[in-house]
Every structure is written in structure tokens, then in C-alpha cells.
C-alpha positions as CSV (number, residue, x, y, z in Angstrom):
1,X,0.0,0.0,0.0
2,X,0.7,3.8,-0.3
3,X,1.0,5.9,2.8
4,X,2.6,9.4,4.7
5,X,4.8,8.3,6.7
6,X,7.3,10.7,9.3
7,X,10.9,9.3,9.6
8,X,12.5,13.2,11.6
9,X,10.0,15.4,13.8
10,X,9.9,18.8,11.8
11,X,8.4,20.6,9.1
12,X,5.0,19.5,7.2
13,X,8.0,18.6,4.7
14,X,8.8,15.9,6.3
15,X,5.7,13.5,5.8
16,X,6.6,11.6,2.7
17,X,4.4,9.7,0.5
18,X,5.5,6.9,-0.1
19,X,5.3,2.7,-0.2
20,X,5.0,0.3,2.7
21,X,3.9,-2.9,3.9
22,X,0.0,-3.8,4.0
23,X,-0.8,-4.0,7.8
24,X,-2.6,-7.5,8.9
25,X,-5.7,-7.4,11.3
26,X,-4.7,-9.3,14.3
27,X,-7.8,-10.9,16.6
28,X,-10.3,-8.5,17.2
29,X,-9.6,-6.7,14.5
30,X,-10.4,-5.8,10.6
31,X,-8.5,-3.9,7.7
32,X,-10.1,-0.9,6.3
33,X,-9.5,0.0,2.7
34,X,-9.5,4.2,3.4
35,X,-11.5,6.3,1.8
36,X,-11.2,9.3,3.8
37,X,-8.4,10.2,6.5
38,X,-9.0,13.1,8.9
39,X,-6.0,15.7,9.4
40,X,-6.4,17.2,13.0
41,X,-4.5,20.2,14.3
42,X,-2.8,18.3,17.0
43,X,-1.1,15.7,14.2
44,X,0.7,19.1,13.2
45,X,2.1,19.1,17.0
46,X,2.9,15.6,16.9
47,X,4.6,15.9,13.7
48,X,6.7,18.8,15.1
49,X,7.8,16.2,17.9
50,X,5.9,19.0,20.4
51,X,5.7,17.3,23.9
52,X,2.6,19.4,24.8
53,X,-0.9,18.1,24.7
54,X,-3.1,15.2,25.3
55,X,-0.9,13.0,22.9
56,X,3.1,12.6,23.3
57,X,5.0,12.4,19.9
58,X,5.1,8.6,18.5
59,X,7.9,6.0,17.9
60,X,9.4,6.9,14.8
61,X,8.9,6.2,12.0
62,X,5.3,6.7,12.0
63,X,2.1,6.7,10.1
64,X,0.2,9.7,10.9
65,X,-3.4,10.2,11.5
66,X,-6.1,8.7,13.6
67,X,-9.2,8.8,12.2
68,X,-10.2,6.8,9.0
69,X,-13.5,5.7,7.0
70,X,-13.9,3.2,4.4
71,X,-15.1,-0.1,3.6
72,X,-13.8,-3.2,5.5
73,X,-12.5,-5.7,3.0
74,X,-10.7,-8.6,5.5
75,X,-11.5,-9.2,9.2
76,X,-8.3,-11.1,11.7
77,X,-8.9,-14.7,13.3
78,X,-12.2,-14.3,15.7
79,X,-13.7,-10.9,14.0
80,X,-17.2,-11.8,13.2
81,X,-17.3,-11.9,9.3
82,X,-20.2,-9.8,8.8
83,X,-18.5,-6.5,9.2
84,X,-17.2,-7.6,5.8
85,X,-17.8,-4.9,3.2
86,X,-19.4,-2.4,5.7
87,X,-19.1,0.9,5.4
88,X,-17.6,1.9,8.6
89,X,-15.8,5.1,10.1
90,X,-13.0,5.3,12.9
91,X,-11.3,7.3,15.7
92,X,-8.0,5.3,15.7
93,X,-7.7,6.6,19.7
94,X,-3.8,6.9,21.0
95,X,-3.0,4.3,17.5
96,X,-1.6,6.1,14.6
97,X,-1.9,4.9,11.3
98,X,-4.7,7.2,9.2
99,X,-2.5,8.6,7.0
100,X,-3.1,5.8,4.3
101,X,-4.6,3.5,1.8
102,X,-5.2,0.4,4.5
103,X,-5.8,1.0,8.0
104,X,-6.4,-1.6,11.0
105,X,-8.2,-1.1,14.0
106,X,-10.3,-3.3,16.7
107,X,-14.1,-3.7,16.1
108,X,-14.9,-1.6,18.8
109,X,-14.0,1.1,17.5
110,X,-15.9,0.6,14.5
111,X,-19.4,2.8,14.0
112,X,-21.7,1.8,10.5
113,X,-21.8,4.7,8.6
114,X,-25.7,5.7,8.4
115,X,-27.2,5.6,4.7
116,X,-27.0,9.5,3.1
117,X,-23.4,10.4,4.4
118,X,-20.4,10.1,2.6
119,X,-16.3,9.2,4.0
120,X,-15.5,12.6,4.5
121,X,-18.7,13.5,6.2
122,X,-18.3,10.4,8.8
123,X,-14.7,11.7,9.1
124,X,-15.7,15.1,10.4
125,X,-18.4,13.7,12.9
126,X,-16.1,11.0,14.7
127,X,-13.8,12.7,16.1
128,X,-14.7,17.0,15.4
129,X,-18.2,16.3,15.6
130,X,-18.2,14.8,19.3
131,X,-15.6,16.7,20.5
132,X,-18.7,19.8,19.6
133,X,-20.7,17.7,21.5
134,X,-18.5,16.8,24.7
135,X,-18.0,21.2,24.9
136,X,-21.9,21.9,24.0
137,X,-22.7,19.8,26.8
138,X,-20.8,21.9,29.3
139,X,-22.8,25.0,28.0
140,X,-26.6,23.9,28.0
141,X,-27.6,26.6,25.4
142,X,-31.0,27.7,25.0
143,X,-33.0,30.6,23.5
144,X,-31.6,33.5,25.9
145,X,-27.8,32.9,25.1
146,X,-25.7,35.1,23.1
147,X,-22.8,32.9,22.1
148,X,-19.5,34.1,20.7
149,X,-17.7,31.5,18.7
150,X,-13.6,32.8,17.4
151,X,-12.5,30.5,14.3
152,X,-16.3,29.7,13.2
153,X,-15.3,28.3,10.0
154,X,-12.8,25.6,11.3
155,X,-13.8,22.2,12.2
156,X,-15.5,22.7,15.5
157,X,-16.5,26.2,15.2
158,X,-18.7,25.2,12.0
159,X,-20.5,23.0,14.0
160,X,-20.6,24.7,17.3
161,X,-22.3,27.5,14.8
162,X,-24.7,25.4,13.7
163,X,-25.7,23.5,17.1
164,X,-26.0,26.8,18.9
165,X,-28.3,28.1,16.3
166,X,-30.6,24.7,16.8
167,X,-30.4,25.6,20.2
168,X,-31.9,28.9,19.6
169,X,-29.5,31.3,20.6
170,X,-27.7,34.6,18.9
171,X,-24.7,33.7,17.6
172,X,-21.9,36.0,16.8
173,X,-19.2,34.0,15.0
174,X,-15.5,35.5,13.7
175,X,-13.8,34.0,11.2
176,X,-10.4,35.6,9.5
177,X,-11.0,36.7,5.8
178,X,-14.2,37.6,3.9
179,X,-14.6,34.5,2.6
180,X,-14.9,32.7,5.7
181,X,-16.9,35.4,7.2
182,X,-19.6,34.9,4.3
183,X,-19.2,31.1,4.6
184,X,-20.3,31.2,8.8
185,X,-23.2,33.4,7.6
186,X,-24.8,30.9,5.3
187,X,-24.1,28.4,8.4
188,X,-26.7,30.3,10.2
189,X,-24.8,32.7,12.2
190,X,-27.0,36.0,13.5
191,X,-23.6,38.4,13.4
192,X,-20.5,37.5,11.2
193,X,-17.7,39.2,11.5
194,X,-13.7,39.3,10.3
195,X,-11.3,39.2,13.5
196,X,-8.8,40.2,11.5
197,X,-10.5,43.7,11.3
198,X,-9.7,45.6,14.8
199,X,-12.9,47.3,14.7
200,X,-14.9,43.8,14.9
201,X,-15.7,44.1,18.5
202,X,-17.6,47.4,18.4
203,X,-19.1,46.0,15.4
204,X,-20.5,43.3,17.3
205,X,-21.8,45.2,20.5
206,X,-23.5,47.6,18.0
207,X,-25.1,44.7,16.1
208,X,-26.4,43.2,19.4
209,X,-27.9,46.7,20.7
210,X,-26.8,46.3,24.3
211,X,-27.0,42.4,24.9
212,X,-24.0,41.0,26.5
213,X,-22.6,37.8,25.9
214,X,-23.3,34.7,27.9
215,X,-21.1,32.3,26.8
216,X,-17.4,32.3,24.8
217,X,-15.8,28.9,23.0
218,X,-13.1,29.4,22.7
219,X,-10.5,27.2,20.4
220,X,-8.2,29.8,19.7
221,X,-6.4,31.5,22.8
222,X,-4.4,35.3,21.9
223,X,-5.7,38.5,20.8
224,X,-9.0,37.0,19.6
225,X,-10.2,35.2,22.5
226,X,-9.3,38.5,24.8
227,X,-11.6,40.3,22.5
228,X,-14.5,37.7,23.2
229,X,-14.3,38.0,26.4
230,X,-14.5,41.7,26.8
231,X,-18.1,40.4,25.4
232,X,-19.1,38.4,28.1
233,X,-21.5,40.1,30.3
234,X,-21.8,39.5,34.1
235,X,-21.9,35.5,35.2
236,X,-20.7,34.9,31.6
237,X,-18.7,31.4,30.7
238,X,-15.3,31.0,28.8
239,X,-15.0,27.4,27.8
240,X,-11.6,26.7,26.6
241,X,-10.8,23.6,24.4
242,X,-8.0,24.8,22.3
243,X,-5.3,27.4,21.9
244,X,-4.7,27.4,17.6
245,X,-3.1,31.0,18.4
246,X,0.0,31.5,19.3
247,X,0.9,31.8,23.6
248,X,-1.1,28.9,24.2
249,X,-4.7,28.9,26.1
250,X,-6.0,32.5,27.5
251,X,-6.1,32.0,31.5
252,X,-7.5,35.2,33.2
253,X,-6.7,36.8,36.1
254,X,-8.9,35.6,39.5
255,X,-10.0,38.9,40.2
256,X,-11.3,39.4,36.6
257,X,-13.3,36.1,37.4
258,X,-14.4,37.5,40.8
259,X,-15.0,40.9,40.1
260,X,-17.0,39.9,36.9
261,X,-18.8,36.4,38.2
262,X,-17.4,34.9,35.0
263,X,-17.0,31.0,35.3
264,X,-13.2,29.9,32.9
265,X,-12.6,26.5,32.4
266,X,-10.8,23.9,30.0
267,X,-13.5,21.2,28.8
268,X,-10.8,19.3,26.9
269,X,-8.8,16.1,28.4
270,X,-10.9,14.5,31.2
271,X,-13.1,16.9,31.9
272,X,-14.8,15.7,28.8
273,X,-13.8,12.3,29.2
274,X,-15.8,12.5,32.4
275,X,-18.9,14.3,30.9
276,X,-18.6,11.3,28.3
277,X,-19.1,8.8,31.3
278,X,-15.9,6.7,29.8
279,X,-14.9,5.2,26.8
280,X,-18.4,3.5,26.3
281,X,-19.8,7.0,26.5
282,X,-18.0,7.9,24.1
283,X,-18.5,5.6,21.5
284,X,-22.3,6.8,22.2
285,X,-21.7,10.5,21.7
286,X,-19.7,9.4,18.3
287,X,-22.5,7.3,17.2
288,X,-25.2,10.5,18.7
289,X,-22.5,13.1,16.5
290,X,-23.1,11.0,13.1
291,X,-26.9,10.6,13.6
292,X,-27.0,14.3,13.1
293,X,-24.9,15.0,10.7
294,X,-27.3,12.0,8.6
295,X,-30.2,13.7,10.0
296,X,-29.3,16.7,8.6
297,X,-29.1,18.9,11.5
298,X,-25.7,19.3,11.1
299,X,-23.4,19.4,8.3
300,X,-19.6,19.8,8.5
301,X,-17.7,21.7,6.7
302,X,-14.8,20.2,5.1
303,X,-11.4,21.1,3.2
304,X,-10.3,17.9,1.0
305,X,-6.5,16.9,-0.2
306,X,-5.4,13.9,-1.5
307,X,-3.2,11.7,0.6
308,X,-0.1,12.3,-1.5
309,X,-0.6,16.0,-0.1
310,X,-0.3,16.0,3.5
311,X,2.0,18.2,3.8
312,X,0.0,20.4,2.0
313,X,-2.6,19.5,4.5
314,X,-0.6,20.5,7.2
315,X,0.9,23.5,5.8
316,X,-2.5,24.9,5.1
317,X,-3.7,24.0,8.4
318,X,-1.5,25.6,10.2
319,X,-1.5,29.0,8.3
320,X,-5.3,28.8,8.7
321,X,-6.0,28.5,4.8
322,X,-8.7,25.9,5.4
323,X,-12.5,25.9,5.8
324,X,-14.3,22.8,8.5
325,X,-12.7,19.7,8.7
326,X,-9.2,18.8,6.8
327,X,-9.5,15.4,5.0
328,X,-7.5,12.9,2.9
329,X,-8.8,11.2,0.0
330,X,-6.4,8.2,-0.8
């Protein structure tokens, strides 16, 4: 088979296309012909040999990537044969291995992928679409929320757009660039705005006429995230599950929190993995994430490459050139 592979932590340069040995489902386990790899922001991290985060940098070398949907085509000794030729999607877990034309993985981790969505679709809702959950579940939106969402046009964001606005509540969503901007406005979002434009946050209080904000997600740390929180009006909540800026995650100062009742926590880690209720839990809210998406109450937003270009992926990624979800197509 064909797949990335890292042999040096370093630059998106480094993943190589290239040819390697078919892996073999062991007991327990089937082999996935790929049809769609997810690229996450914290493979970029790993492939920069970054020590920081939920995952520590692999055993080179290394096949990136841990999310992958496709069709089954041969099961190990024990796997009941009938996942044969099922179209099923997968969040690999701590396992790499994504990054390419055959993937293996345990049956319980499989999910069917419902009639109506496609690879790249299942991709996004696995692992992007119940993370959204896991951090919408720490929020409990309804009607009376005003919720301000920084990088609304990346994988989460999109969604957390989208679920907020189910919710019924005012959404004010920033994205960087015009395009972006336009593309969270068709995703339902009441106030769209560029946070590359320094006059964004008086656009926003002018565009909600004296509502304050209740809640903050906030994915993206820096200069942004400050502004967002200047939103927030008294016993507002700043839910943290990422830090894409540069400085790492915005922490404020306790008598910011005391003096303005605000609630600041991180929802990422086990936090969520407690809100999950465990692994099983888990594999619930991913199975809960794709009903929706088949539904059609959500839909991701996604940014393909093919698999010979995952550096380009990454590259992209990290200069934030992409729109939703970042997925390879073998």
C-alpha cells in the first residue's frame, strides 16, 4: 500500500508519500481500505515532535493520522465476518496509522456509517463532531444565550455555529477573511464578522444593541479570544478547548473572574472524558454526533487533499488556509 509516513520530527516537509507494507488485522480486528483520512491540528504538534498536549510524539517512524472511514475488506482470526464490506468510520484513539490507503483497527471502535453520508462526512463527525458535543454539553444553550464563537469556519467552530443556532441562541461568530466570514453566515450565524478587522468588537456590541454575551468557546487563545471576552457580560462562561493561536490557552486573572462572576474552564482532556461517562460513552456521543450529521441537522464543513498532499494539508492548516474539517482522500 501507499502511505505518509514521518521518519524526523519537523516541518510539514517531512511527511513523505510513499510505499509500505499492507498491515494485517490481528484478533479483534479488521482492515479498512480508506476512503477518507482526517487531518487534526494536533497531528501538526505531533509531527513537530511537540511534547505538549493530550498525545506525546510517537515512535518513529510513523504513520500519521487517527481517524479513518472506508469499507472493511478482510477481518483477523475471531472478527465476526459480517463486518465484511461495511461501510464503517473510525477514531484510531492513542493508535496512529490514518495517514493511508489500508488502515487496522479493533471492532470496537468501528461505528456503521448511516445511509445518506459520505467518507468525509463520517470523518468530520467521529472525532470534530463529538468533540462539539462533549464542549456543548458543558454550555446547556437555550433561547436567551448570546454565544460568541472565534475561528467559526474551522472544524468545531462550524458545528458549534450550527448546534448553537438549533439551540436557539444569537450567535456572533468570527472568522479571518471575507470568505470565511460569508461562509459562517450561510451556516446560520446571527452576526459574522472578520477578527482580522480591529474594529470587529464594536461591530458586534453595536449589532447586538446592548445584549452582552453569555457564553465564549473558545478554540483559539491570543488576541481573539481576549476580544471575546470583553463580550461576556456578568456571570458569563469562557469554555476553553484549544489554543490554535499562538501563547497557548487564555487564562484570566482571579479577580477578573471575581470581580466579573465569570466561570473559565478547559473542557478538553478528562473533563470531557468524564462528561462522556468513559470510553463507552464515548462511543455513544460518536455514534449521537453521526446521527445528526445524517439527520441533517448538522453538516460539517470540510477542506479535502489527496493523501499524497499531507503536507500540504498541514501546511494549510497551520497558516489557517482551510475551511471545516481537513480530509484525505487516498
Amino acid at each position: 500500500m501507499h502511505a505518509v509516513r514521518l521518519h524526523a520530527f519537523g516541518p510539514a516537509e517531512n511527511l513523505t508519500y510513499e510505499r509500505t507494507e499492507d498491515p494485517e488485522p490481528g484478533p479483534g480486528q479488521v482492515r479498512i481500505t480508506v476512503a477518507a483520512a482526517g487531518v487534526h491540528l494536533v497531528d501538526t504538534t505531533l509531527r513537530r515532535g511537540d511534547t505538549k498536549g493530550p498525545y506525546k510524539p510517537p515512535p518513529l517512524p510513523t504513520i500519521p493520522g487517527r481517524e479513518v472511514a472506508g469499507t472493511v475488506e478482510s477481518v483477523g482470526e475471531g472478527t465476526d465476518p459480517a463486518w465484511l464490506g461495511r461501510r464503517v468510520v473510525a477514531h484510531l484513539g492513542a493508535v496512529p496509522g490514518g495517514y493511508a490507503q489500508l488502515a487496522v483497527t479493533e471492532t470496537d471502535k468501528l461505528h456503521r456509517i448511516p445511509d445518506g453520508l459520505d467518507f468525509d462526512q463520517a470523518i468530520a463527525m467521529v472525532g470534530t463532531g463529538r468533540t462539539a458535543l462533549g464542549i456543548l454539553s458543558f454550555a446547556e444553550l437555550d433561547g436567551d444565550d448570546v454565544v460568541v464563537i472565534p475561528a467559526a469556519a474551522g472544524g468545531i467552530g462550524a458545528l458549534l455555529v450550527q448546534h448553537a443556532k438549533n439551540a436557539g441562541a444569537t450567535v456572533v461568530a468570527l472568522a479571518g477573511g471575507a470568505a470565511k466570514v460569508e461562509r459562517v453566515r450561510e451556516l446560520g450565524a446571527d452576526i459574522a464578522l472578520d477578527y482580522t478587522d480591529p474594529a470587529w468588537p464594536e461591530a458586534a456590541r453595536a449589532a447586538l444593541g446592548g445584549r452582552a454575551a453569555t457564553v465564549v468557546f473558545d478554540g483559539v487563545g491570543g488576541a481573539a479570544a481576549r476580544e471575546a471576552i470583553g463580550l461576556l457580560g456578568h456571570g458569563g462562561t469562557h469554555l476553553v478547548f484549544g489554543w490554535s493561536a499562538d501563547g497557548g490557552p487564555l487564562c484570566l486573572a482571579p479577580e477578573e473572574l471575581a470581580t466579573r462572576s465569570i466561570t473559565s474552564r478547559s473542557v478538553l482532556g478528562p473533563p470531557m472524558m468524564e462528561r462522556f461517562g468513559g470510553p463507552e460513552g464515548m462511543h455513544q456521543v460518536q455514534e449521537d454526533s453521526l446521527a445528526q450529521a445524517a439527520e441533517g441537522r448538522v453538516t460539517p464543513l470540510i477542506t479535502r487533499f489527496p493523501l499524497a498532499e499531507a503536507a500540504a494539508a498541514h501546511r494549510a492548516l497551520e497558516t489557517r488556509r482551510t475551511v471545516g474539517k481537513v480530509v484525505l482522500i487516498p
